[in-house]
C-alpha positions in Angstrom: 2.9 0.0 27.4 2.9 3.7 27.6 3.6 5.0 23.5 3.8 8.2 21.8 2.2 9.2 19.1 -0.2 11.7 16.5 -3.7 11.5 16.0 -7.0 13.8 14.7 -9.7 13.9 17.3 -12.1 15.3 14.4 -12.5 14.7 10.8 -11.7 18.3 10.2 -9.1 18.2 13.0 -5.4 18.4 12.4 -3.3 15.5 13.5 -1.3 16.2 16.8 0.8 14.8 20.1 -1.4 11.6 21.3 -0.6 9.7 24.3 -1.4 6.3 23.9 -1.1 2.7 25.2 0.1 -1.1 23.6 -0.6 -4.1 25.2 2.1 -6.1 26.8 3.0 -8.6 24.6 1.5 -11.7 24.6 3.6 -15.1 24.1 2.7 -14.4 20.4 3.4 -11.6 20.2 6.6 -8.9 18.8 7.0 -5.5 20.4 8.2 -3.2 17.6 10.2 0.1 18.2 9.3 2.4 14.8 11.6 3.8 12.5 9.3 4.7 9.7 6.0 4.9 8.8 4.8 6.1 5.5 1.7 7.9 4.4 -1.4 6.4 2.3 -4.0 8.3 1.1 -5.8 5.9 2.8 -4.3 7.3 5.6 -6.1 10.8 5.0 -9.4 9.1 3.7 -9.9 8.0 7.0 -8.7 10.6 9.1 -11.1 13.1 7.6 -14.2 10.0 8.0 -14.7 10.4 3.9 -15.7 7.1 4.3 -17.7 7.2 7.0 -16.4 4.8 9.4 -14.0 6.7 11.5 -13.5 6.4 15.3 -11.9 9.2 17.4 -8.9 9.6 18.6 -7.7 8.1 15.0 -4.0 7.2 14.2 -2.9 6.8 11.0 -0.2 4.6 9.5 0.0 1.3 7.8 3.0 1.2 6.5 5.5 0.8 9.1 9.0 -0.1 9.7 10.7 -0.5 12.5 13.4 -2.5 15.0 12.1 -5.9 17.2 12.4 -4.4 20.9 11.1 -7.5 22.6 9.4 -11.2 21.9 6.9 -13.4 23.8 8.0 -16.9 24.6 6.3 -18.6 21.7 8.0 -16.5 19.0 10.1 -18.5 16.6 10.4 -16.2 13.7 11.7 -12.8 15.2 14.2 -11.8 18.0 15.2 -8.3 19.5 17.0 -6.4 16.6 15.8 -7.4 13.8 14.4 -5.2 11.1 10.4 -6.1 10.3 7.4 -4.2 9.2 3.9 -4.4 9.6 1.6 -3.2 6.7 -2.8 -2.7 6.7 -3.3 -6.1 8.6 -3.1 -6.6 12.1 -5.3 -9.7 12.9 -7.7 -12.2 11.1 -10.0 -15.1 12.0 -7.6 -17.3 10.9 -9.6 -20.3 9.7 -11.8 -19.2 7.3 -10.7 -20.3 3.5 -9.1 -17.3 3.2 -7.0 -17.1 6.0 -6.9 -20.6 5.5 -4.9 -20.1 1.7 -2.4 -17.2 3.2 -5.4 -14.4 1.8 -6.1 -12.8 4.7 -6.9 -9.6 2.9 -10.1 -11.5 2.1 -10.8 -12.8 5.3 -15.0 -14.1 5.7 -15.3 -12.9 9.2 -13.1 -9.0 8.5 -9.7 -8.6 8.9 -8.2 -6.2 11.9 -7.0 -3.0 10.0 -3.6 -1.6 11.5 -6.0 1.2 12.3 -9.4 2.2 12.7 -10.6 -1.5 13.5 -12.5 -2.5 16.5 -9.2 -4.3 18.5 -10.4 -8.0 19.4 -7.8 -8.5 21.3 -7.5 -6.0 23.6 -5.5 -5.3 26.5 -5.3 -1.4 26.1 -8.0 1.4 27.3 -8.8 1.8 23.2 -11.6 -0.2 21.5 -10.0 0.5 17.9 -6.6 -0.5 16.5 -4.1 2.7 16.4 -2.0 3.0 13.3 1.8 3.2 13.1 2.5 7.4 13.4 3.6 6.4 16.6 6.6 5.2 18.6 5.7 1.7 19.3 3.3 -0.5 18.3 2.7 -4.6 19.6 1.4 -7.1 17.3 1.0 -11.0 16.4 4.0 -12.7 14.8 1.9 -14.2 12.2 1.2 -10.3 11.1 4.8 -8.9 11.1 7.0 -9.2 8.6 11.0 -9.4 7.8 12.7 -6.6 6.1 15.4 -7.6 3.8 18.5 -5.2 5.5 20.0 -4.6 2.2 17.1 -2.2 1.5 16.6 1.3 2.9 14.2 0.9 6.0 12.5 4.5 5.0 12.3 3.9 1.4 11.1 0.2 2.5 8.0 1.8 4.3 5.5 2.1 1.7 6.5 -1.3 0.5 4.1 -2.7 2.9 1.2 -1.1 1.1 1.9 0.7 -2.2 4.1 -2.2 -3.2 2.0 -5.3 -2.3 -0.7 -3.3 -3.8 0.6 -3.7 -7.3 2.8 -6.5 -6.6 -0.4 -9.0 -5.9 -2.1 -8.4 -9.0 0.7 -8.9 -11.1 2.2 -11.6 -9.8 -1.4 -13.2 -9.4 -2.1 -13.0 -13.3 1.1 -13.9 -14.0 3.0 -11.3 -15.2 6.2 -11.9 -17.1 8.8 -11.8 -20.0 7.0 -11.7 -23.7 4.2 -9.9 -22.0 3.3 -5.9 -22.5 1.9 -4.6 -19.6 0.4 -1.2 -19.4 0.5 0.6 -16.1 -2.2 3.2 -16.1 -1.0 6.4 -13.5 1.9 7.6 -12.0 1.9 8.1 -8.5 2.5 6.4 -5.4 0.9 3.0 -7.0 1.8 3.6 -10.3 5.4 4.0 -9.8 5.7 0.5 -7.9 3.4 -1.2 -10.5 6.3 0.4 -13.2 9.3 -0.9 -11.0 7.9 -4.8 -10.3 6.6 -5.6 -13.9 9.8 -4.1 -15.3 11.5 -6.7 -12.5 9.2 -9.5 -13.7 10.1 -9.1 -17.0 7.6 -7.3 -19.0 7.2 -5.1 -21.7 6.5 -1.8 -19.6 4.5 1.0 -21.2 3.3 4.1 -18.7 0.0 5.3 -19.6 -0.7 8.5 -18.3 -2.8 11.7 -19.0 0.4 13.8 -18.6 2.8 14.5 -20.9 5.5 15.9 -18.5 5.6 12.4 -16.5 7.2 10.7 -19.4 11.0 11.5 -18.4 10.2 10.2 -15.0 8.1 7.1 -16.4 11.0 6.0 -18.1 13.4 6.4 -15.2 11.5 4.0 -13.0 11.6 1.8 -16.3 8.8 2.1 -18.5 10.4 1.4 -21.9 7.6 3.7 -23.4 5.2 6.0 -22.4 1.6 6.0 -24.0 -0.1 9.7 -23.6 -3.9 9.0 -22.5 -5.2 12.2 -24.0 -3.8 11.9 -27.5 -6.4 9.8 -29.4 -4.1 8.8 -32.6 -1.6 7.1 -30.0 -4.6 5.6 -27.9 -6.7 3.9 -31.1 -2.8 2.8 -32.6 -2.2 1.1 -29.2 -5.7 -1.0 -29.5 -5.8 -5.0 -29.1 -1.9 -5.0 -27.9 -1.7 -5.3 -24.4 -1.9 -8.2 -22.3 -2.5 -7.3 -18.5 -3.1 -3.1 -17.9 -2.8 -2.3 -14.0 -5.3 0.5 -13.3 -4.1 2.7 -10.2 -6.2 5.7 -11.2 -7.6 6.7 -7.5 -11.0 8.3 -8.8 -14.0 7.8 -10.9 -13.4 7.2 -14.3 -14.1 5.7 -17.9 -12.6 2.3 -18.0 -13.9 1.5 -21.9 -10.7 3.8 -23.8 -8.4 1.6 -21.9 -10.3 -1.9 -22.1 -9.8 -1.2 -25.8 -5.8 -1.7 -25.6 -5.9 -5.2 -24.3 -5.6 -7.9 -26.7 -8.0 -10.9 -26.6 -8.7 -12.7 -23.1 -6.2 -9.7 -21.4 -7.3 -8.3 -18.0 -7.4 -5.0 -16.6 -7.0 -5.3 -12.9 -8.6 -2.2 -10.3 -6.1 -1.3 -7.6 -6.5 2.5 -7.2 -10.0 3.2 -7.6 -11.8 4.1 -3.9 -15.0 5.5 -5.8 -17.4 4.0 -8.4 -16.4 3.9 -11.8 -18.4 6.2 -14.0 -18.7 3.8 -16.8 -18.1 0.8 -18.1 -19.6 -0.5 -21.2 -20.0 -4.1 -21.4 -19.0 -4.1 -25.7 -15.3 -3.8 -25.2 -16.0 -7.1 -22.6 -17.5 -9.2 -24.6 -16.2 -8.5 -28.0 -12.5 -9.5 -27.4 -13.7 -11.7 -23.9 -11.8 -9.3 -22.0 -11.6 -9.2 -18.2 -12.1 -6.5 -15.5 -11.2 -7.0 -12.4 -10.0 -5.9 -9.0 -7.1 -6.7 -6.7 -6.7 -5.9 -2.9 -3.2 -5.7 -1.0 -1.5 -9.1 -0.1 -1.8 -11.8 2.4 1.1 -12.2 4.8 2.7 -15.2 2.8 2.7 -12.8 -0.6 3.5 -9.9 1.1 6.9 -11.8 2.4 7.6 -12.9 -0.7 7.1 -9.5 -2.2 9.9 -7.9 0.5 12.2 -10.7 -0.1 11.6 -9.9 -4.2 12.5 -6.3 -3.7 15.4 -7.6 -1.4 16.8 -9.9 -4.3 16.2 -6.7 -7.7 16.8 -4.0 -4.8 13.7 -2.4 -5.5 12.0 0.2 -2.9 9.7 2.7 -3.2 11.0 6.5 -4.0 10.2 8.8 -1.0 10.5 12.2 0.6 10.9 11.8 4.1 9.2 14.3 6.6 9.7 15.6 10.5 6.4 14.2 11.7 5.3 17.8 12.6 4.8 18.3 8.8 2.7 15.3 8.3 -0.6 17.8 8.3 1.5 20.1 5.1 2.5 16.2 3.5 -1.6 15.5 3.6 -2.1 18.6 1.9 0.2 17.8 -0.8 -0.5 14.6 -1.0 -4.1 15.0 -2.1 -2.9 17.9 -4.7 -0.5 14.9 -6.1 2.5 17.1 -4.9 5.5 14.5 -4.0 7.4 11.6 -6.0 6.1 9.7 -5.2 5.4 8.6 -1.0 6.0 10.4 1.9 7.8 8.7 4.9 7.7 9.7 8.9 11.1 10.0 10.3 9.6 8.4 13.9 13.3 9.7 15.2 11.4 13.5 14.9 8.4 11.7 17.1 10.3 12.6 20.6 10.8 16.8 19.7 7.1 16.5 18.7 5.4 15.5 22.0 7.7 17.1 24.4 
């Protein structure tokens, strides 16, 4: 199937119109029209090869919603119309332990990426998978998801990654009421991270280097905001947290913040994409104290994470773009500039290739 779409042909190349193709679906398989796809900084990692693993032409986008266009013959869950999305995973082995437990994230033979992945299925000119910044996409029924329709399908987008990104980890430790949870960051994690434990039931508290975010931290509702840089508040906060969800996206000094959890609580990685600069086993041991880290969802979670926002009405907060902006949105994006995701209007696709 002939699609539309934007793509980099360099990693210092702006993205631009990009014909592509999608393979006819497959009994299995849902063909997807695309409302919405929002932008990770995962997104723009890989388009400019930072990581070193880039093929060309690249298209970006993982967090995609959209309308059911068509079904193959063996599709039970989905029918033409509905409203679905498709997050980071397109394919998995599918009988490794993992997949095996609904954790395809951690799949023993590699997951298929929504992008960037070498496509083992095939049935298009393209040896890699080509992300969601497009008009169409065609993928496996076990891989797409339902959208609750009493959600905003834009503000919905980044669901699919920024919200089962911080979703997981609290839901996998348990997070709930008589519990004080520290989110550490506010951006495009940290804000979701604020919104579910709130949901769960937790004692919220935003911990960020920034004074100015506090007003905002306790709109998304954080019922207090603990300033990172003001020493007095960090050492009075010590040995009183239970879980702290770490969405800091650089290097950085883990031990202040280990010292804020209480005995046996966890601080779970989710933002971090480059090596920690320290981390001092003391803070560990004395108070048996856990690090850890935490990547997306697998399909089953991820469901259950749409059908939670569905039920508390949560989505993520967005500024939605004309997709001929999405090279400005990169550049704000990495300087931190938007509150707190942007989202592709796909409608602005069809001006943008003509």
């Amino acid at each position: 199937m002939h699609a539309h779409g934007y793509a980099t042909h360099s990693a210092t190349g702006e993205l631009g119109p990009f014909d592509l193709e999608r393979r006819e679906p497959r009994p299995q398989d849902v063909a997807i029209d695309i409302l919405y796809c929002g932008i990770c900084h995962s997104d723009i990692h890989s388009a400019r090869n930072e990581w070193g693993n880039t093929h060309y032409p690249f298209v970006p986008g993982h967090e995609i919603v959209g309308r059911v266009a068509a079904v193959g013959n063996e599709v039970t869950r989905f029918k033409a119309g509905d409203l679905v999305g498709v997050g980071c995973l397109v394919d998995s082995c599918g009988t490794c332990s993992a997949c095996n437990d609904g954790l395809e994230q951690y799949c023993e033979h590699g997951w298929t990426g929504t992008y960037g992945s070498e496509d083992k299925i095939g049935g298009t000119p393209h040896t890699h998978t080509l992300g969601g910044y497009s008009d169409r996409i065609t993928v496996a029924e076990h891989f797409v998801l339902r959208i609750p329709e009493n959600l905003d399908p834009a503000a919905s987008a980044p669901l699919l990654c920024a919200g089962i990104t911080t979703y997981s980890p609290l839901r996998h430790w348990k997070i709930g009421a008589g519990q004080k949870v520290g989110v550490i960051g506010l951006g495009g994690l940290g804000h979701m991270g604020v919104k579910f434990a709130r949901a769960m039931g937790a004692h919220v508290v935003m911990i960020t280097t920034s004074p100015g975010k506090s007003a905002d931290a306790q709109k998304l509702g954080a019922h207090e905001v603990l300033i990172s840089k003001d020493e007095a508040a960090m050492q009075a906060a010590q040995d009183s947290f239970d879980f702290l969800l770490n969405t800091i996206p650089v290097g950085h000094d883990v031990d202040p913040y280990m010292n804020l959890l209480k005995r046996d609580g966890a601080m779970v990685i989710v933002g971090s994409v480059e090596p920690l600069t320290r981390v001092n086993g003391v803070p560990l041991i004395r108070k048996r104290r856990s690090l850890a880290g935490s990547l997306i969802g697998g399909l089953p979670e991820t469901q259950e994470m749409l059908d939670f926002c569905g039920e508390h009405g949560i989505t993520c907060d967005i500024e939605m773009i004309d997709i001929k902006n999405v090279n400005t949105a990169y550049g704000r994006t990495v300087k931190g500039d938007v509150k707190y995701r942007f989202v592709i209007d796909m409608a602005t696709l069809k001006a943008a290739t003509q």
